[in-house]
N, C-alpha and C positions, 0 to 999 in steps of 0.2 A: 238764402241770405236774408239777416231780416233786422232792423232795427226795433225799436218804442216808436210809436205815433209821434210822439213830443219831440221829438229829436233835430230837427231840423238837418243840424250839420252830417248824421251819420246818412239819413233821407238822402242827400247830396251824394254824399261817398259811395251808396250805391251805385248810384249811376255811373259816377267816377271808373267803380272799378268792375262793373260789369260792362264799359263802355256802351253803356243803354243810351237808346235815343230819346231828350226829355217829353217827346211828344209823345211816350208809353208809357203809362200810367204804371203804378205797384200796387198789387192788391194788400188787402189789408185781413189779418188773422184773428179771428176772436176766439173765444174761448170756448163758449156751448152756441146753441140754438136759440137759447134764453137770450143772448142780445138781440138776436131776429127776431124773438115775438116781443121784448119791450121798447125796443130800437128802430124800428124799420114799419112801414104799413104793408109787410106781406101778410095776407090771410094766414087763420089757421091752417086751413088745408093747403097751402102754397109750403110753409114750416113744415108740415108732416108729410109732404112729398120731400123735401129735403131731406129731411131725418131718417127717410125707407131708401133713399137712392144710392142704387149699389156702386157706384164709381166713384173714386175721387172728385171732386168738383169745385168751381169757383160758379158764383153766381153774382152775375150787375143785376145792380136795382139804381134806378133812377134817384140823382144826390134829392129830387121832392119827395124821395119817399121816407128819408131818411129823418129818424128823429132826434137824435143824439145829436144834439146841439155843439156841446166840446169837439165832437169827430170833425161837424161842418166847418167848425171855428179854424181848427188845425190844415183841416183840409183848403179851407178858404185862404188861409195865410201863404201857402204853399207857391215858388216862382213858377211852376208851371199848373197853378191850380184851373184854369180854364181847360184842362184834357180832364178833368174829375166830372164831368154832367153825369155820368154814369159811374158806382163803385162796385169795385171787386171786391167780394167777400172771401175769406175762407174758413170753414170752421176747423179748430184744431182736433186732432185724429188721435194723437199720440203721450203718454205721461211727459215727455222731452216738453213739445210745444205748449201742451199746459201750465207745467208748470215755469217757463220763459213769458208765458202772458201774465199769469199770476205776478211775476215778482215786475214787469214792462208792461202792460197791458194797454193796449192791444197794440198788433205789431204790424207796420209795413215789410212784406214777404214776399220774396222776389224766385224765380227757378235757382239755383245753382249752375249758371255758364255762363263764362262771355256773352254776351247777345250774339245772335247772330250762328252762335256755333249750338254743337249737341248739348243736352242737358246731363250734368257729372252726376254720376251715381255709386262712383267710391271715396271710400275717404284718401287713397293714396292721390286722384287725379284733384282733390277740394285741396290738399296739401300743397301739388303743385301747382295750384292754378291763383289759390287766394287766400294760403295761413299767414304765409311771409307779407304781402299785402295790408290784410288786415291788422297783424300782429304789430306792422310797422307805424301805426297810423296812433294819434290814441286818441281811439275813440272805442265803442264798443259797439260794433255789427258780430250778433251772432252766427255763429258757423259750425256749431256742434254737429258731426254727422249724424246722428238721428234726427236732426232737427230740421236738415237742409235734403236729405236723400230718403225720396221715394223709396222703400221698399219693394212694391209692387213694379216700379221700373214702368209705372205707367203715368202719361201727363193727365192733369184733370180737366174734365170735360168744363167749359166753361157757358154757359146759357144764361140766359135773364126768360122770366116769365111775360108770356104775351098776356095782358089784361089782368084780370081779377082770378081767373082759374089755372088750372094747373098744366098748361099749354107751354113748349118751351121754343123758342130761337135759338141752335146751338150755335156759338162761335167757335167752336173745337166741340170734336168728338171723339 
């Protein structure tokens, strides 16, 4: 499930309707790599360990490493902005989610399931859990199944880098 950054009220509706706890941050979806190397103070070699790693992944980086001003702005506005010291990245995989960032860009992106329960990975269980939901609302959270379901049926590994090299702390693996 995933909103535009800018959105505030759909931001909410997340939570809403994933019955998420606001103290669980949503990662955020960008487009290439090229926002990490003009956006973010990771090294090159920190970026091209990204770009070679073979699993799905989310990666935090400290919001001080962050350079993209508008992100902080939005990010800082935010009612539960004090759980963002750290942000979740993720870069987009697929022609679906690129081109949802192209025309929204960049997007807060959340699993596909109630909290709490298994992560959906068909469209018939997205149908019954959150078209009616969403469709009732009006607002615009995307829910394209390409968009929201792993193919791979695997969750992504989530890490941030220890220091300046390419050392990682996983939080999932």
């Amino acid at each position: 499930m995933a909103c535009p950054i800018s959105r505030f009220n759909e931001y909410q509706k997340i939570y809403e309707i994933k019955k998420r706890e606001k103290s669980k941050a949503i990662a955020i979806m960008i487009f290439d790599f090229e926002y990490l190397e003009k956006n973010t103070l990771l090294t090159n070699n920190q970026i091209n360990f990204l770009k070679n790693y073979k699993n799905p992944f989310t990666i935090l980086i400290n919001k001080s490493k962050i350079l993209d001003k508008n992100l902080l702005d939005i990010i800082n506005n935010l009612n539960n902005s004090e759980i963002y010291e750290k942000i979740a990245f993720r870069v987009a995989h697929n022609f679906i989610q690129r081109r949802l960032i192209t025309e929204k860009w960049p997007l807060f992106l959340t699993s596909a399931n109630v909290s709490n329960n298994p992560e959906i990975f068909s469209t018939k269980e997205i149908n019954k859990y959150f078209w009616e939901l969403i469709n009732n609302r009006e607002m615009r959270l995307f829910a394209h199944k390409d968009f929201i379901i792993n193919s791979q049926k695997k969750y992504s590994d989530i890490f941030e880098f220890v220091g300046e090299n390419e050392e990682l702390k996983y939080f999932r693996k």
